[in-house]
Residue, then its C-alpha position, 0 to 999 in steps of 0.5 A: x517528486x512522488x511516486x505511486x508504487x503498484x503491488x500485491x500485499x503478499x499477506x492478504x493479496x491485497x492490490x495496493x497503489x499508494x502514491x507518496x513522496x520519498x524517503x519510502x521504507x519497505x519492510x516487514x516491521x514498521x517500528x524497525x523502519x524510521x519514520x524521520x530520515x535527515x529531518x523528512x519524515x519516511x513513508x513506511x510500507x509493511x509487507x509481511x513475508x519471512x523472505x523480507x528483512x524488517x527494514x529491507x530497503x529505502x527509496x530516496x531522492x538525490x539530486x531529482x534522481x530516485x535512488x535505492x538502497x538495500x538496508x537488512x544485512x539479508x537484504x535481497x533487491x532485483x531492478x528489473x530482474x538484476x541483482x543489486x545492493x543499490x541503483x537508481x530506479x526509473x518510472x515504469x521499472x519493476x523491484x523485487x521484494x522477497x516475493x513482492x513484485x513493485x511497479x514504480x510509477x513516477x508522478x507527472x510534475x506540477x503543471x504550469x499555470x493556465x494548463x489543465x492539470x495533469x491527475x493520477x488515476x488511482x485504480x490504473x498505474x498511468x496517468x491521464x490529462x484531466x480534459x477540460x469539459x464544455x460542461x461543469x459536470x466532472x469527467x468520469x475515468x475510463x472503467x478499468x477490470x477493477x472498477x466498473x460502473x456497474x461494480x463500482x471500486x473493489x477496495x475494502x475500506x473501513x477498519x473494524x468491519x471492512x466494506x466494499x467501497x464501490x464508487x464508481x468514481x475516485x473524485x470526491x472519494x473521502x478514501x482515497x482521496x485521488x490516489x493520495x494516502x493522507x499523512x494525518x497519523x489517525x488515518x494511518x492507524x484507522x486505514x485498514x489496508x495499512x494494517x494487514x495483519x490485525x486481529x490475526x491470530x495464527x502462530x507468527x502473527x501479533x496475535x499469536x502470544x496473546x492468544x496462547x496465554x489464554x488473555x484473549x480479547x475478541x474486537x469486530x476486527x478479529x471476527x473479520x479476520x476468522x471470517x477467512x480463517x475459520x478453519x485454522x481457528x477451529x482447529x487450533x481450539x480443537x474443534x471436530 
């Protein structure tokens, strides 16, 4: 089974839509969410909010049915708008996290031999059917608001100096890869958009320690990061 899972990142506004295979972790801390569960390995999501446990709920397959489970101990879930400690999720249904809204999207399964293959477009929540052309020249996915021939993909890529990655086609695309995060623990430390809070420096960030013990260590990273914050960085060094 995989899943796409569609959200706004509640720290940057970020629009995520990671397609992933269960067990999924969301929470606001990684290290406190476990990366192996009944030897699969875990998916984590990190969402950064105070109304978000560190490891606020898990998303397990039992018997081909996605089930999920509230985890933290303040652990609040809404399924469709309904309060719930655990629940059986379908494709297309909505959870609630803190203030995060998730749209769950089920995977279309494997098609069978001889078929045309059935591929998940990466900047929409449904999927397509990859139609077979007279021509060897691939077929181009419909535009979407986010993604134009004109404007190309809006996805920042890139992790000390983000860019704008503005392809105007996710085939052959070395980021996204078709919608698929790849499992290659360097591209999980280099992913940019898997690590939110980098280089921030504001009080209850991972940054906030070392920046008031004055051993502060400035990386191209915390330029992108003051390029959005530079007035909370001028005044927290006094600035006029």
């Amino acid at each position: 089974m995989q899943i796409q899972l569609s959200y706004l990142d509640p720290s940057t506004q970020a629009s995520l839509r990671p397609r992933l295979e269960p067990p999924v972790a969301i929470g606001s801390s990684f290290t406190t969410m476990p990366n192996i569960l009944e030897g699969n390995r875990v998916s984590r999501i990190t969402l950064k909010h105070p109304q978000i446990d560190p490891y606020h709920l898990l998303l397990v397959e039992v018997a081909g049915q996605l089930h999920c489970r509230a985890q933290g101990a303040t652990a609040g879930i809404r399924l469709n708008g309904a309060l719930i400690s655990q629940g059986i999720v379908q494709s297309g249904d909505r959870l609630q996290v803190g203030p995060c809204e998730i749209l769950v999207t089920f995977a279309p399964e494997a098609a069978t031999s001889g078929a045309d293959p059935e591929v998940l477009d990466p900047f929409r929540a449904v999927p397509f059917v990859d139609v077979a052309q007279p021509t060897p020249t691939p077929p181009r996915p419909t535009p979407s608001p986010t993604q134009t021939p004109q404007e190309g993909c809006d996805r920042r890529v890139g992790f000390l100096l983000p860019r704008r990655c503005g392809r105007p086609s996710p085939v052959g695309c070395p980021y996204c890869h078709n919608g698929q995060l790849q499992d290659d623990p360097f591209f999980r430390y280099s992913e940019r958009s898997l690590h939110p809070d980098y280089g921030n420096y504001r009080a209850g960030y991972w940054g906030s320690g070392t920046y008031n013990g004055d051993d502060v260590d400035f990386t191209e990273a915390d330029a992108a990061s003051l390029e959005t914050l530079g007035v909370d960085f001028e005044q927290d060094m006094g600035a006029s």
